[in-house]
Backbone as numpy.savetxt, mean C-alpha at the origin, in Angstrom:
# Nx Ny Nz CAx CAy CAz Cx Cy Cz
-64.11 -2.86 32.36 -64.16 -2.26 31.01 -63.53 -0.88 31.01
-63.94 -0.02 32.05 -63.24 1.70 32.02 -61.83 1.25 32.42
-61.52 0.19 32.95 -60.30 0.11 33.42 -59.37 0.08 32.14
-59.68 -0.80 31.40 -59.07 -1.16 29.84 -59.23 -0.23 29.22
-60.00 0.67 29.45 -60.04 1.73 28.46 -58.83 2.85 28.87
-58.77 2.82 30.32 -57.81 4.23 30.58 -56.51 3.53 30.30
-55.97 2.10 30.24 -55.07 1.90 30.16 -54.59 2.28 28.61
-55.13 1.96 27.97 -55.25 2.09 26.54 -55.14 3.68 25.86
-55.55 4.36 27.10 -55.40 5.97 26.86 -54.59 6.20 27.58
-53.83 5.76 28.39 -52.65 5.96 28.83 -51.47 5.82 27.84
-51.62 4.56 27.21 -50.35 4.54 26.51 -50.83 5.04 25.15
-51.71 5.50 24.52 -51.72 6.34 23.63 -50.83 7.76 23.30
-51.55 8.13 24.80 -50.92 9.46 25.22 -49.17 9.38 25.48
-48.88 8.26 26.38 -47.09 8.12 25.72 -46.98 7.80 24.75
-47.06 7.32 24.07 -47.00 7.03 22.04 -46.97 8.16 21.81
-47.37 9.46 21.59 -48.27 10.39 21.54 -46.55 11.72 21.68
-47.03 11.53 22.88 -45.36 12.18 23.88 -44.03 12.05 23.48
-44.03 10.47 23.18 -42.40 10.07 22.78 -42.19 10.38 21.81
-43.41 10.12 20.04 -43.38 10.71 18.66 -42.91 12.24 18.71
-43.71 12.74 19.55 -43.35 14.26 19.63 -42.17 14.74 20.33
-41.32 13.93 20.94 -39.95 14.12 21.45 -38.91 14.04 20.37
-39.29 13.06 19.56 -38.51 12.36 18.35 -38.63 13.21 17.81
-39.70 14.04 16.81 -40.19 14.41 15.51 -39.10 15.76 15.99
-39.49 16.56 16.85 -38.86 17.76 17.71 -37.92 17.57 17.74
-36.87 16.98 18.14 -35.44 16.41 18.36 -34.55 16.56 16.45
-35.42 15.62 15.66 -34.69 15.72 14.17 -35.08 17.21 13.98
-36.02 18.17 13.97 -35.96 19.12 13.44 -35.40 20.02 14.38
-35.06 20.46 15.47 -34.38 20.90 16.01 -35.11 22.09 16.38
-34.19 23.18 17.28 -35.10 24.48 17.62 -34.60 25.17 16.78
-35.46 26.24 16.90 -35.66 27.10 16.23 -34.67 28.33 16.65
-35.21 28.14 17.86 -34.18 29.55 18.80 -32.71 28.71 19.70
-32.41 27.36 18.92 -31.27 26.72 19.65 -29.97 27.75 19.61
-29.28 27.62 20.65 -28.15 28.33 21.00 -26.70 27.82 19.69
-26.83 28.73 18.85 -25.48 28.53 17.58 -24.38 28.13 18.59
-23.90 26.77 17.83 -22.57 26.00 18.83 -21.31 26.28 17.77
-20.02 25.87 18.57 -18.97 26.70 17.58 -18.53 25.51 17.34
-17.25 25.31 16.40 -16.46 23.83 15.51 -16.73 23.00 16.58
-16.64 23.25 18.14 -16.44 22.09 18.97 -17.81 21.61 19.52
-18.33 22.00 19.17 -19.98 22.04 19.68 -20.17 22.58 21.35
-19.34 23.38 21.70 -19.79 24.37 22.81 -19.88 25.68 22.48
-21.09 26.35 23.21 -21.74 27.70 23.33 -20.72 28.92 23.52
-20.56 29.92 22.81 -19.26 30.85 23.03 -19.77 31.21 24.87
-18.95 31.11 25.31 -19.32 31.62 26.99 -20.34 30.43 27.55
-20.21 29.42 27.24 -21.98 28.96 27.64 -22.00 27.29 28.13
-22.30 26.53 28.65 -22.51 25.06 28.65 -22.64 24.56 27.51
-22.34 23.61 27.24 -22.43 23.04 25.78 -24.33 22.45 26.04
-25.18 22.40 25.31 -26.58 21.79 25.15 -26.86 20.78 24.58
-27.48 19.80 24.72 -27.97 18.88 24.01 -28.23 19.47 22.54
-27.77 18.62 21.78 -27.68 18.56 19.93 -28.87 17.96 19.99
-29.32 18.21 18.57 -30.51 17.79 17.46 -29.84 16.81 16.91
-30.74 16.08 16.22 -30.43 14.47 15.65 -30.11 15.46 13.92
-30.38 16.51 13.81 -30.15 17.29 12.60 -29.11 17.73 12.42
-28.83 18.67 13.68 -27.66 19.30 14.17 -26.09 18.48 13.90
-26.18 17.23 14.58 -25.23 16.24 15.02 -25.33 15.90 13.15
-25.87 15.55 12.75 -25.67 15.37 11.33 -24.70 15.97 10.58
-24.95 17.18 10.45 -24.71 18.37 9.42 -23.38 19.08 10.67
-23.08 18.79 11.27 -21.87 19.14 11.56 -21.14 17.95 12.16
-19.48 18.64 13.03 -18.62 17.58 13.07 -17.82 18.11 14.40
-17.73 17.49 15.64 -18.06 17.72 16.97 -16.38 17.03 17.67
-16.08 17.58 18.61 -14.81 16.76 19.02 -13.35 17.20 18.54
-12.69 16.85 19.38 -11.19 17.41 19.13 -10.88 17.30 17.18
-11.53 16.42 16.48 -11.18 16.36 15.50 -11.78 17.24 14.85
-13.26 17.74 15.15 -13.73 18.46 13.90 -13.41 19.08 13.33
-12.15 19.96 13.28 -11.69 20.93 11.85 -10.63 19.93 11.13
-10.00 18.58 11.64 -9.00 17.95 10.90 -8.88 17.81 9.64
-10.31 17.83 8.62 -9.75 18.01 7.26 -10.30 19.38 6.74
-10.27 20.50 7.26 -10.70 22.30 6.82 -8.89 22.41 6.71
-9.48 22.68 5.40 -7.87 23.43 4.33 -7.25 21.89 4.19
-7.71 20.98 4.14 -6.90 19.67 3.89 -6.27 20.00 2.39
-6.90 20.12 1.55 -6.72 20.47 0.22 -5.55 21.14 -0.17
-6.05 22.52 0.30 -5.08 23.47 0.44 -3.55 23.44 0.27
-3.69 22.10 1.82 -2.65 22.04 2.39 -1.63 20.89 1.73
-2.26 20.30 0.68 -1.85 19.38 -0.20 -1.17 20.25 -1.50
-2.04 21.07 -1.80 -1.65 22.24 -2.58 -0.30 22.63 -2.79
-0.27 23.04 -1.29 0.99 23.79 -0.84 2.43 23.14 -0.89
2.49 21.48 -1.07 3.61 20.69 -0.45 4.30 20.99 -2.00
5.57 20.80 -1.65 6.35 20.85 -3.03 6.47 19.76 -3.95
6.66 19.75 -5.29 6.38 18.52 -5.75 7.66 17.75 -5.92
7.14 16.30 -5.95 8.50 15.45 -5.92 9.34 15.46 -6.29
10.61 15.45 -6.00 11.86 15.35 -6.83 11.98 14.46 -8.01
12.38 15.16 -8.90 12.17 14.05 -10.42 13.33 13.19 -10.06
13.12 12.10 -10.86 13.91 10.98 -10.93 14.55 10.81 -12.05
15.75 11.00 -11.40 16.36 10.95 -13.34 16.99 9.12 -13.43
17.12 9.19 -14.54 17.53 7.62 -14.87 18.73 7.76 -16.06
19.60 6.97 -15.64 20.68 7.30 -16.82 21.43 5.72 -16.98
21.89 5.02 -18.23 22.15 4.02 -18.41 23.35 3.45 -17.50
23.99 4.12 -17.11 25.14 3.63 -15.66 24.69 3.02 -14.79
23.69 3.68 -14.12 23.03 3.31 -12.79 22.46 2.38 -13.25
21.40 2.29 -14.47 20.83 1.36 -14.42 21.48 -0.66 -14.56
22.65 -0.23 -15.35 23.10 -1.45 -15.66 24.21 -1.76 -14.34
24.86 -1.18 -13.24 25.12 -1.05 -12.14 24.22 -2.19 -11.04
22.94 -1.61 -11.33 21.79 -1.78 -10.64 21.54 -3.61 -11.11
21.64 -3.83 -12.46 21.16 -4.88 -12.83 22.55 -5.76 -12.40
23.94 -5.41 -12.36 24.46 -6.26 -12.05 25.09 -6.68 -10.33
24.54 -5.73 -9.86 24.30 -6.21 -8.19 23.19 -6.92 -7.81
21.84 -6.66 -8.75 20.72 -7.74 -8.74 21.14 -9.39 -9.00
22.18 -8.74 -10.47 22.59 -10.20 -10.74 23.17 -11.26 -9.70
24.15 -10.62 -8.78 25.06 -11.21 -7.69 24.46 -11.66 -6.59
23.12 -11.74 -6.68 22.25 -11.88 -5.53 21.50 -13.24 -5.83
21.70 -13.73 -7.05 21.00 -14.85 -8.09 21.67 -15.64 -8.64
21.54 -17.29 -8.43 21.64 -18.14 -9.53 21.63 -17.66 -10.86
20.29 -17.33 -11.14 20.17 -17.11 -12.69 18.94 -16.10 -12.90
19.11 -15.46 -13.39 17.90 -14.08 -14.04 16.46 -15.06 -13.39
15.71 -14.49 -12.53 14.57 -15.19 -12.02 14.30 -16.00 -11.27
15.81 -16.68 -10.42 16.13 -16.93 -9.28 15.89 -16.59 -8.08
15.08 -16.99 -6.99 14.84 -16.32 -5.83 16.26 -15.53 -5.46
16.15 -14.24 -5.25 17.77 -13.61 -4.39 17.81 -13.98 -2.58
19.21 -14.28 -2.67 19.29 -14.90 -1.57 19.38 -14.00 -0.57
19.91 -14.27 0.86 19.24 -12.87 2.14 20.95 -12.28 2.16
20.81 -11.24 1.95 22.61 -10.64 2.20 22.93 -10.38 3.68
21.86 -10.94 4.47 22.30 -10.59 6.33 22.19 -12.17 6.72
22.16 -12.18 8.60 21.94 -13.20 8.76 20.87 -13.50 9.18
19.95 -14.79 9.19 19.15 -15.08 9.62 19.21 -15.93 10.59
17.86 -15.59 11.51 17.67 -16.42 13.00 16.66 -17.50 12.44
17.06 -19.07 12.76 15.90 -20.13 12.42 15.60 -20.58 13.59
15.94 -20.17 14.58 15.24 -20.55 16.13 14.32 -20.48 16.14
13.42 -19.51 15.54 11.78 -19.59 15.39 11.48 -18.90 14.36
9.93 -18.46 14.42 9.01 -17.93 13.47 9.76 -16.70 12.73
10.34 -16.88 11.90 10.77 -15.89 10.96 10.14 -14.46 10.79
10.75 -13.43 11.01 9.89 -12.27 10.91 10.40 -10.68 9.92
10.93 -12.29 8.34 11.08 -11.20 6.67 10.21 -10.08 6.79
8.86 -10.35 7.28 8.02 -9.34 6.79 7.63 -8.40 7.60
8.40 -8.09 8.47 8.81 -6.75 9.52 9.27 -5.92 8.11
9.69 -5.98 7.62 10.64 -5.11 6.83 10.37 -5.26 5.43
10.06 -6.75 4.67 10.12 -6.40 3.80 8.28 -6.54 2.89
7.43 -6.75 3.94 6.34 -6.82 3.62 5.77 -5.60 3.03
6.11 -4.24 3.25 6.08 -2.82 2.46 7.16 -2.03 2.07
8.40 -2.91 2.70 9.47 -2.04 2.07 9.99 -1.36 3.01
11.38 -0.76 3.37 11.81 0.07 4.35 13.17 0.40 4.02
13.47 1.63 4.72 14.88 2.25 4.17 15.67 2.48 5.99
16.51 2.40 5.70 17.13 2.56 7.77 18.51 2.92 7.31
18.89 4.41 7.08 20.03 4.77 6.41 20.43 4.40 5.60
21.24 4.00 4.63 21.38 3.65 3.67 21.36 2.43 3.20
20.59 1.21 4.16 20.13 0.17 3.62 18.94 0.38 3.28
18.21 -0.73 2.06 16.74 -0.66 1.85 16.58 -2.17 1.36
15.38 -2.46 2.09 14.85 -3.55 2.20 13.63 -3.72 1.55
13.55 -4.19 0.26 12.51 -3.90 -0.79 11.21 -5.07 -0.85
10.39 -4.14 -1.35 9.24 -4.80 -0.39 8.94 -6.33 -1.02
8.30 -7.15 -0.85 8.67 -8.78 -1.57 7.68 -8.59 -2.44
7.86 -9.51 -3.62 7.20 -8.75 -5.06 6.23 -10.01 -5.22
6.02 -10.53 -4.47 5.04 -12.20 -4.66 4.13 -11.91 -3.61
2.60 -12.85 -3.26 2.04 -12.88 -1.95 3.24 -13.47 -0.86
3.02 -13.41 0.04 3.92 -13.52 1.20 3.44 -14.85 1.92
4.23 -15.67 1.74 3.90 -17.45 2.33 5.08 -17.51 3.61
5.00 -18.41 3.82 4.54 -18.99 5.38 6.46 -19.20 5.44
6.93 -19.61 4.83 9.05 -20.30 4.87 9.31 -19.74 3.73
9.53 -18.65 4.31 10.36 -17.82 3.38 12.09 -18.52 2.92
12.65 -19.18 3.69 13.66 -19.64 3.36 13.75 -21.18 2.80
12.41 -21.89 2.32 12.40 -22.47 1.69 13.01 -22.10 0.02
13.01 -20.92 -0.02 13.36 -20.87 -1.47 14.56 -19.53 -1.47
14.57 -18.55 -0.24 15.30 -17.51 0.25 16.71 -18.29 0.49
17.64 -17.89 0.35 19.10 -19.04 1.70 19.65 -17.66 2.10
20.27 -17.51 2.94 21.62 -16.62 3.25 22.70 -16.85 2.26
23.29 -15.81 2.10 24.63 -15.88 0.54 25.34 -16.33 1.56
25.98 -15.33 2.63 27.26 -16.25 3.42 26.96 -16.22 4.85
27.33 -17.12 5.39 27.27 -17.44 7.02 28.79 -16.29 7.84
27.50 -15.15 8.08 28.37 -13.92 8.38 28.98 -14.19 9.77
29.04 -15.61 10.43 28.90 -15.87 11.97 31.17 -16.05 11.57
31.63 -15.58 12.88 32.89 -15.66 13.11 33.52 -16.99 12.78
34.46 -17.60 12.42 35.17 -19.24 11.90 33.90 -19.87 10.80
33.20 -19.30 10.74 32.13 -19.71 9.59 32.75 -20.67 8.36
32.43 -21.63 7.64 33.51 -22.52 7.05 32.60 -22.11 5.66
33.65 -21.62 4.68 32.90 -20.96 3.44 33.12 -22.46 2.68
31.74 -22.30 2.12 30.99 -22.83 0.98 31.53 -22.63 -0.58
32.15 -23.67 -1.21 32.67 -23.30 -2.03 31.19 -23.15 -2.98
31.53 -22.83 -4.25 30.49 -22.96 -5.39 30.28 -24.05 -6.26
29.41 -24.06 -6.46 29.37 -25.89 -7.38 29.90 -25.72 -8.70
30.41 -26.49 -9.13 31.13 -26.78 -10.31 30.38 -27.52 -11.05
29.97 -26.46 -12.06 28.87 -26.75 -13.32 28.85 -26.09 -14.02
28.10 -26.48 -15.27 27.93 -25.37 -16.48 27.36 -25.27 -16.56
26.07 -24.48 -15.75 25.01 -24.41 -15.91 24.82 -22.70 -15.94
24.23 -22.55 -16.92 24.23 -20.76 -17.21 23.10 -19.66 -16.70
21.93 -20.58 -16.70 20.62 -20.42 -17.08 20.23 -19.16 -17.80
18.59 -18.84 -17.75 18.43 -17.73 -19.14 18.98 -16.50 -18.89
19.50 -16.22 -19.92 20.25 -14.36 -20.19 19.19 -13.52 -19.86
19.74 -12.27 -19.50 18.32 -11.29 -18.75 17.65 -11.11 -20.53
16.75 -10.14 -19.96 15.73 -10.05 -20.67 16.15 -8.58 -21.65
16.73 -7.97 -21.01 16.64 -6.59 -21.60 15.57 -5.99 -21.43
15.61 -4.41 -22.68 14.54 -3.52 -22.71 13.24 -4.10 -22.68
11.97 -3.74 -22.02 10.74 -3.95 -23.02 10.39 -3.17 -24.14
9.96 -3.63 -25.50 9.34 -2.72 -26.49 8.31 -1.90 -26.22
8.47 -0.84 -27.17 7.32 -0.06 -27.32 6.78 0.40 -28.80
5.64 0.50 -28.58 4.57 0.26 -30.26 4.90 1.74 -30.98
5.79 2.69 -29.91 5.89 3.67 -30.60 6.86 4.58 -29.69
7.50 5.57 -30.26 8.75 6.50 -29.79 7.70 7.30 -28.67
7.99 6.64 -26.98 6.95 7.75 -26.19 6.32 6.69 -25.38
6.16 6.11 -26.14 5.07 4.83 -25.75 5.52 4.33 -24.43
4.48 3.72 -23.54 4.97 2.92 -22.48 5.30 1.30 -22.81
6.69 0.98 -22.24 7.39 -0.55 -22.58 6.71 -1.61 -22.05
6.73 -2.01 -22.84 6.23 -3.62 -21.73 6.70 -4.14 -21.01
6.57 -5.34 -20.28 7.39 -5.54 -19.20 8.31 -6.57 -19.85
9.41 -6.30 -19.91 10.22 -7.62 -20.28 10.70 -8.54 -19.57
9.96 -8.72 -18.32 10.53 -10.54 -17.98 9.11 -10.81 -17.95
9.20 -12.58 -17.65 8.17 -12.66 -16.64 7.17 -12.13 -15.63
6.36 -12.66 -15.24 5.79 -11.88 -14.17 4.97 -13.01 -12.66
5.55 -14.15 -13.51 5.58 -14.94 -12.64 6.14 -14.84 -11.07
5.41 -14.81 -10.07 6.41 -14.30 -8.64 6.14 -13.31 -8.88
6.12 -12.35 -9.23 6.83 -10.99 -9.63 5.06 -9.77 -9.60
3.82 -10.07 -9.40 3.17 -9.19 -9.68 3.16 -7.81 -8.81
3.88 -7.65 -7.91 4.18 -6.62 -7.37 4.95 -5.41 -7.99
5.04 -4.47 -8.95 6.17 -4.01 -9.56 6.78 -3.19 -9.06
6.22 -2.57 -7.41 6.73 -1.75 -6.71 7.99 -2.65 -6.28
7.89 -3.74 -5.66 9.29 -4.41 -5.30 10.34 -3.91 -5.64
10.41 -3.96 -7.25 12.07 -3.39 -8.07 12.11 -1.80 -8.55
10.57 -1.49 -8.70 10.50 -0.18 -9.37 9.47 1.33 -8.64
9.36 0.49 -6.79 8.96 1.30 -6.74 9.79 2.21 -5.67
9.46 2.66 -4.68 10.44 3.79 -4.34 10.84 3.59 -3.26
11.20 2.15 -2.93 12.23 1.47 -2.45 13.16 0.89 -3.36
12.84 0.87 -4.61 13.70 0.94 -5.86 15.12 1.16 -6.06
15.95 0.23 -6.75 17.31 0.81 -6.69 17.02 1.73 -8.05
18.21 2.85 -7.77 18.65 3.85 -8.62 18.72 3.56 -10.30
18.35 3.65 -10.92 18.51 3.34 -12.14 17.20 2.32 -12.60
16.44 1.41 -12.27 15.77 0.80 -12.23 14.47 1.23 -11.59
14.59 2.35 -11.05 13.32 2.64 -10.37 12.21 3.59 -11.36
11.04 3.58 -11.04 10.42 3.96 -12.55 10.48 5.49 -11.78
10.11 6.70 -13.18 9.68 8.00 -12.69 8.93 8.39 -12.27
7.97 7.36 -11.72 6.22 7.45 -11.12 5.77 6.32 -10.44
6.75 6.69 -9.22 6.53 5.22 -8.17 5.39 5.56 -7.49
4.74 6.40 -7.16 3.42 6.46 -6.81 1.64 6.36 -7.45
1.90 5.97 -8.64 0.95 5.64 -9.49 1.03 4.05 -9.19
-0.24 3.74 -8.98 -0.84 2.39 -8.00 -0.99 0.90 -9.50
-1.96 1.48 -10.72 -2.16 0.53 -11.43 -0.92 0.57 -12.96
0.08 -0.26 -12.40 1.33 0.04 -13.56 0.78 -0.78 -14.89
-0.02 -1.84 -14.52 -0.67 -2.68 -15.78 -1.19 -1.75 -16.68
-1.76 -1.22 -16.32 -3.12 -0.15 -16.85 -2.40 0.38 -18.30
-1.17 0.77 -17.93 0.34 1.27 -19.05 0.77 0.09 -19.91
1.01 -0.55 -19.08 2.35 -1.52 -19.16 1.93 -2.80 -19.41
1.76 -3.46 -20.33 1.14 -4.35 -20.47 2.26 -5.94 -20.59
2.17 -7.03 -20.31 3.00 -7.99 -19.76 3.20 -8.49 -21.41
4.70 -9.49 -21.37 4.81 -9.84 -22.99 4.55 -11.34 -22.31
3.19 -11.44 -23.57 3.15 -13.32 -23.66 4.24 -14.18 -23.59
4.95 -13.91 -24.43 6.39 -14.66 -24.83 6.73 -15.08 -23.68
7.66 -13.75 -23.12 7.88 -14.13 -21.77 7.56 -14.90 -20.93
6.03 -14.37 -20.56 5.15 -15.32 -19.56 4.89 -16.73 -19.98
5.55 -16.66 -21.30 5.44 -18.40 -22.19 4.40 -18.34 -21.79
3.29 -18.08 -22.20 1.51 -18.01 -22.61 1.99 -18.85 -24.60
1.18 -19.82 -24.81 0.94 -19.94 -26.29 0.43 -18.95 -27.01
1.16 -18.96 -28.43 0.69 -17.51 -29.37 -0.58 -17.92 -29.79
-1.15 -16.78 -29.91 -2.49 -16.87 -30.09 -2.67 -16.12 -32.12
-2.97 -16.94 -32.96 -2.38 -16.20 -34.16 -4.08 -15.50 -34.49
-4.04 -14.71 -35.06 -5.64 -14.23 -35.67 -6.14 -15.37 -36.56
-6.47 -15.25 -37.10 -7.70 -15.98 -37.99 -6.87 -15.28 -39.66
């Protein structure tokens, strides 16, 4: 019976010990040695931290990495405006054109491609990339599996290459789209094509963008939010009021 009893007051007393290691530990000392950004003692061994301490500050080669972050955002110069002028832009639309069957046509690859294996478009064009004065714009659809199921190469850039004539047809398909409207002088346009394929709008307009076509605020994330899509287009049925 005394035996069970001291055991029982044994581990009381550690229960007892360990609470009071814990409770002591979150509140920390009183007379603890002030640690500097890195959590070592000016002149001194670095000491065991408080579970308080370690909280309320930020320890390690990184801890000052965002002090003056702000600031330092502050300070950067602001972007170069983008001017847009009707040359470039219609320039722009007719080198798009040359890349296409018909307005909404997958554009075909202007380099060559390797089909020996796993295709790898989206090195480059999965966010977009610039490598001197080429730019490889980022793909404006989710990104599937055979890209050249619907992609081709325009010409077989390989040496004695036997050119492909063009098919002989009259087939025109639809005229571009033009401007989108706006409800008012100022206003933001709608989108005038489709948007089928296409929900990406950074692809054409953002700042991998060609010249003339690229919007003045390629870094603003939600373009819908503005810009609202035309039914027509998207051939959605009109919806008339009541």
């Amino acid at each position: 019976m005394g035996t069970a009893r001291s055991i029982h007051v044994g581990i009381a007393m550690a229960l007892t010990v360990t609470a009071a290691g814990f409770f002591s530990g979150i509140r920390g000392s009183a007379n603890e040695t002030p640690q500097g950004p890195q959590g070592d003692p000016p002149g001194g061994v670095a000491t065991a931290r408080s579970y308080a301490d370690a909280r309320a500050h930020r320890y390690g080669p990184n801890a000052g990495m965002y002090d003056g972050a702000f600031g330092k955002l502050s300070a950067l110069p602001p972007p170069a405006p983008i001017v847009l002028t009707e040359e470039a832009r219609l320039a722009a639309l007719d080198k798009r054109a040359k890349r296409r069957a018909y307005d909404g046509a997958p554009p075909t690859v202007p380099h060559r491609v390797l089909q020996m294996g796993p295709l790898d478009c989206v090195s480059c064009h999965a966010t977009g990339a610039k490598i001197g004065g080429v730019v490889a714009p980022k793909v404006s659809h989710p990104i599937y599996q055979s890209c050249t199921q619907c992609h081709v190469v325009m010409n077989d850039p390989r040496e004695g290459a036997p050119k492909v004539a063009p098919p002989e047809n009259t087939f025109e398909g639809i005229a571009t789209w033009g401007k989108g409207s706006r409800a008012w002088k100022g206003a933001p346009p709608t989108i005038p094509h489709p948007t089928l394929m296409r929900p990406d709008c950074a692809s054409c307009h953002g700042v991998f963008g060609a010249d003339g076509i690229k919007t003045t605020h390629p870094w603003r994330q939600s373009c819908t939010q503005c810009h609202a899509a035309n039914a027509e287009k998207d051939q959605h049925p009109p919806v008339l009021a009541p």
